[in-house]
C-alpha positions in Angstrom: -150.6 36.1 -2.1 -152.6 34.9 -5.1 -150.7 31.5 -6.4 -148.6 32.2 -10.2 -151.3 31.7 -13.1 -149.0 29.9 -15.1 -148.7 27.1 -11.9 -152.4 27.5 -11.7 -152.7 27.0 -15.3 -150.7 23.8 -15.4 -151.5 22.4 -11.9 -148.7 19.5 -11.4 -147.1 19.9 -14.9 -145.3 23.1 -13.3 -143.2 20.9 -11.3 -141.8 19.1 -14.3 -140.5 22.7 -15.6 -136.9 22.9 -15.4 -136.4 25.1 -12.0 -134.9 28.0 -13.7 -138.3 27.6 -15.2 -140.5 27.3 -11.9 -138.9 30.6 -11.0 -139.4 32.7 -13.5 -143.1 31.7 -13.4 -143.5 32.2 -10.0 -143.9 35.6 -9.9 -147.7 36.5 -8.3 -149.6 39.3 -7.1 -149.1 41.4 -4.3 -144.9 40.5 -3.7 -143.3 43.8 -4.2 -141.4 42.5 -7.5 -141.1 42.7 -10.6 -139.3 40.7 -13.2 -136.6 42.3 -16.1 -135.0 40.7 -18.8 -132.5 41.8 -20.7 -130.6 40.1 -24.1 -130.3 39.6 -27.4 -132.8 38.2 -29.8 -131.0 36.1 -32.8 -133.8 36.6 -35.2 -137.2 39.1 -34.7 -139.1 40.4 -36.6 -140.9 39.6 -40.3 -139.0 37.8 -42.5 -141.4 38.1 -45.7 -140.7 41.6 -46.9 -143.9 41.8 -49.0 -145.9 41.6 -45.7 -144.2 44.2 -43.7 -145.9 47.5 -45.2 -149.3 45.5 -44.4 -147.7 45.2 -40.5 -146.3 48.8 -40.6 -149.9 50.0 -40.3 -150.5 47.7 -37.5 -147.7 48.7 -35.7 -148.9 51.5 -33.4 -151.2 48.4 -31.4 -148.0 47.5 -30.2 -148.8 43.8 -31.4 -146.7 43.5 -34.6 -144.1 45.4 -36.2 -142.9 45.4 -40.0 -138.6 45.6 -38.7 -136.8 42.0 -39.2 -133.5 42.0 -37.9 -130.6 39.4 -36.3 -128.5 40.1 -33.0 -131.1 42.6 -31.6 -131.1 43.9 -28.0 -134.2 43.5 -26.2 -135.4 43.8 -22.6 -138.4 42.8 -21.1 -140.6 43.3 -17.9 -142.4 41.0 -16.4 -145.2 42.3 -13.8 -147.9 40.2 -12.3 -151.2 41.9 -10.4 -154.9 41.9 -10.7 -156.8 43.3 -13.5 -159.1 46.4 -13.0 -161.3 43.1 -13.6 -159.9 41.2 -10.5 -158.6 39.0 -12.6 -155.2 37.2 -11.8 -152.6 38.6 -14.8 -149.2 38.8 -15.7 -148.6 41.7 -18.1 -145.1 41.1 -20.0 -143.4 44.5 -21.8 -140.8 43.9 -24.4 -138.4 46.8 -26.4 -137.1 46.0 -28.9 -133.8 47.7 -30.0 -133.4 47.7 -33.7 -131.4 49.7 -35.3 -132.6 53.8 -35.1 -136.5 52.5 -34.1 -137.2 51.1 -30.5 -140.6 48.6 -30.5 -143.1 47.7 -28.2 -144.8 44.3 -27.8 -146.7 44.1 -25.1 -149.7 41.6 -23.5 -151.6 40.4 -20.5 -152.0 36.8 -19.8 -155.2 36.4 -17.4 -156.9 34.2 -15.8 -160.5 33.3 -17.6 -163.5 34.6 -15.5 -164.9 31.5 -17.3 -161.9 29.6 -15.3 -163.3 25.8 -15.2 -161.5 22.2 -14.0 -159.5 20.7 -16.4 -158.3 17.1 -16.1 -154.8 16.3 -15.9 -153.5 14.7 -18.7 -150.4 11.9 -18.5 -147.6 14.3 -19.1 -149.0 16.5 -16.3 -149.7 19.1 -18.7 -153.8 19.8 -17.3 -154.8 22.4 -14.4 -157.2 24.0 -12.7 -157.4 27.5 -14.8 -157.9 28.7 -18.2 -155.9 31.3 -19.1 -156.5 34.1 -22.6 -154.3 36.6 -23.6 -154.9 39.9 -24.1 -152.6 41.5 -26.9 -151.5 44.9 -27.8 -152.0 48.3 -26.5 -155.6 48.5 -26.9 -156.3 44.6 -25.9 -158.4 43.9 -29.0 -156.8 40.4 -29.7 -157.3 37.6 -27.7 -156.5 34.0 -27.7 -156.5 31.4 -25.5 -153.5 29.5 -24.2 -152.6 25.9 -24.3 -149.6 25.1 -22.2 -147.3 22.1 -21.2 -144.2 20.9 -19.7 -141.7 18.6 -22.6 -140.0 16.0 -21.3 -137.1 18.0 -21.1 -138.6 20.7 -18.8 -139.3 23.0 -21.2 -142.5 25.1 -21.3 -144.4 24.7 -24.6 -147.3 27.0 -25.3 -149.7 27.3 -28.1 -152.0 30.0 -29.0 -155.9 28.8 -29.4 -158.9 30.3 -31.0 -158.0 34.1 -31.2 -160.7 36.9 -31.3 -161.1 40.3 -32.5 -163.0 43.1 -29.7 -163.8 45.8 -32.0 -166.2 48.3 -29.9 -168.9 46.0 -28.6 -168.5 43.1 -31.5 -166.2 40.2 -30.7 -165.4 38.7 -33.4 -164.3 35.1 -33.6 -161.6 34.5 -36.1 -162.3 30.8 -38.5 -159.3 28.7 -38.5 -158.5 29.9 -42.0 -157.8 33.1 -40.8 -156.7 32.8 -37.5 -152.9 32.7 -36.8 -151.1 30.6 -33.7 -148.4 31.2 -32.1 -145.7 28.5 -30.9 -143.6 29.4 -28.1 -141.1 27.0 -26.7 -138.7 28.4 -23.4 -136.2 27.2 -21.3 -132.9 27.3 -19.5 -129.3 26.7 -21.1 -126.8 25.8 -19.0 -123.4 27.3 -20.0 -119.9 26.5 -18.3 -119.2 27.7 -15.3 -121.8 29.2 -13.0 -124.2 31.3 -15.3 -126.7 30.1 -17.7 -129.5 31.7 -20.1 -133.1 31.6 -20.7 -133.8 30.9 -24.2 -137.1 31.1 -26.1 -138.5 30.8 -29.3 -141.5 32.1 -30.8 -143.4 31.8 -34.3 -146.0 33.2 -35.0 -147.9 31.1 -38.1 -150.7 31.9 -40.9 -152.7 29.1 -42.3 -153.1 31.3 -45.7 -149.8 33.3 -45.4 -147.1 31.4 -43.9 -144.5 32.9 -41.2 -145.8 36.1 -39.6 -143.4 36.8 -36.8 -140.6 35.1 -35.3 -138.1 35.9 -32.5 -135.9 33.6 -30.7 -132.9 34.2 -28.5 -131.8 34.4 -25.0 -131.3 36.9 -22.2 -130.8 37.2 -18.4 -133.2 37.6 -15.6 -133.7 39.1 -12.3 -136.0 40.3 -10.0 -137.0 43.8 -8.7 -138.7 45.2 -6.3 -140.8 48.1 -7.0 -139.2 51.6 -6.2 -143.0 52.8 -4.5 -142.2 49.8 -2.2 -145.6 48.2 -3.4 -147.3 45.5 -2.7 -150.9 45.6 -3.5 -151.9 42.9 -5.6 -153.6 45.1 -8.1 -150.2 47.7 -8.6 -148.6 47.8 -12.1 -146.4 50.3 -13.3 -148.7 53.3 -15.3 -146.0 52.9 -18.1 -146.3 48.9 -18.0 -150.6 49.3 -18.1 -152.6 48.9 -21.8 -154.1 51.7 -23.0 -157.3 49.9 -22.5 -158.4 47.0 -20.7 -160.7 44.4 -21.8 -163.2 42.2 -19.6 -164.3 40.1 -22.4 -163.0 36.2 -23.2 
């Protein structure tokens, strides 16, 4: 079984993770499971009303959506195999519940065929893999990812240089244009015996501001797949993109 990309992405800065952490990373190809959450986002969506007609045509890549809304149920799926590629991936499905519309965001986090040795750095946060992102239905975004452990435990990602595949052009986006995302998550203990995952995600314009935020926090399990499968290259037909992308 293929080792997690996000533990081959950050080599021994996945050991400072806060456990809850480790395990909901560790899922890999070929183990027969699967990985749903399901809770409640305190914000999502696009706060800046003037934009969301502008994301409204966007929506149907499953990417962005125009909704903005507090105390929204969501779920999300977590499934990792190999790419029609043979790449090493993890392909993450969210709904999102607002109120009379149901959205899809959807990506695949991959492991670079242009994977190269990266040294460590001192908070541990270096690793052996480079890993891009693949988002919406159609895969035509891309960006690279930059992750790290806090000193808390937390896992801290940032989005990199994005690009745009549009038929055979890729298209690089300048740093004017391009927008990053900040993601922080980790685990909250409560009293007694049950905690939460929490995370929190914007997503930020140079020229524009805001773009999309969502943070919250929601429970998490594992599943195992009703065809009993564990090939590393199964994913769900429902969980799969529209269109796959070998391009970095």
């Amino acid at each position: 079984m293929t080792m997690p990309i996000y533990q081959q992405a950050m080599g021994a800065g996945f050991t400072r993770l806060q456990p809850e952490l480790q395990d909901y990373f560790s899922l890999a190809p070929g183990s027969g499971r699967y990985g749903v959450g399901e809770g409640t986002f305190d914000v999502v969506g696009c706060r800046q009303s003037w934009l969301r007609p502008l994301l409204r045509l966007t929506a149907g890549e499953q990417a962005f959506f125009p909704e903005y809304g507090e105390s929204v149920p969501f779920r999300i799926e977590n499934h990792a195999h190999l790419d029609p590629f043979g790449r090493s991936s993890l392909t993450a499905r969210r709904e999102i519940f607002f109120p009379g519309r149901t959205r899809i965001f959807q990506d695949t986090t991959s492991v670079s065929s242009g994977t190269h040795d990266v040294s460590e750095g001192p908070d541990g946060s270096g690793g052996q893999a480079r890993l891009v992102d693949y988002v919406g239905r159609y895969r035509r975004l891309v960006t690279d990812l930059n992750l790290s452990a806090t000193p808390e435990g937390r896992l801290r990602g940032v989005s990199e240089a994005s690009r745009l595949f549009l038929g055979p052009v890729r298209l690089p986006l300048p740093a004017s244009l391009d927008a990053k995302a900040y993601a922080e998550q980790w685990w909250e203990p409560s009293d007694g015996d049950r905690g939460h995952h929490r995370i929190q995600v914007k997503v930020i314009q140079p020229q524009i501001g805001l773009v999309l935020v969502y943070a919250g926090h929601f429970d998490y399990r594992l599943e195992s797949y009703a065809e009993g499968s564990s090939t590393p290259g199964f994913l769900p037909a429902y969980a799969a993109p529209d269109r796959w992308e070998q391009r970095s």
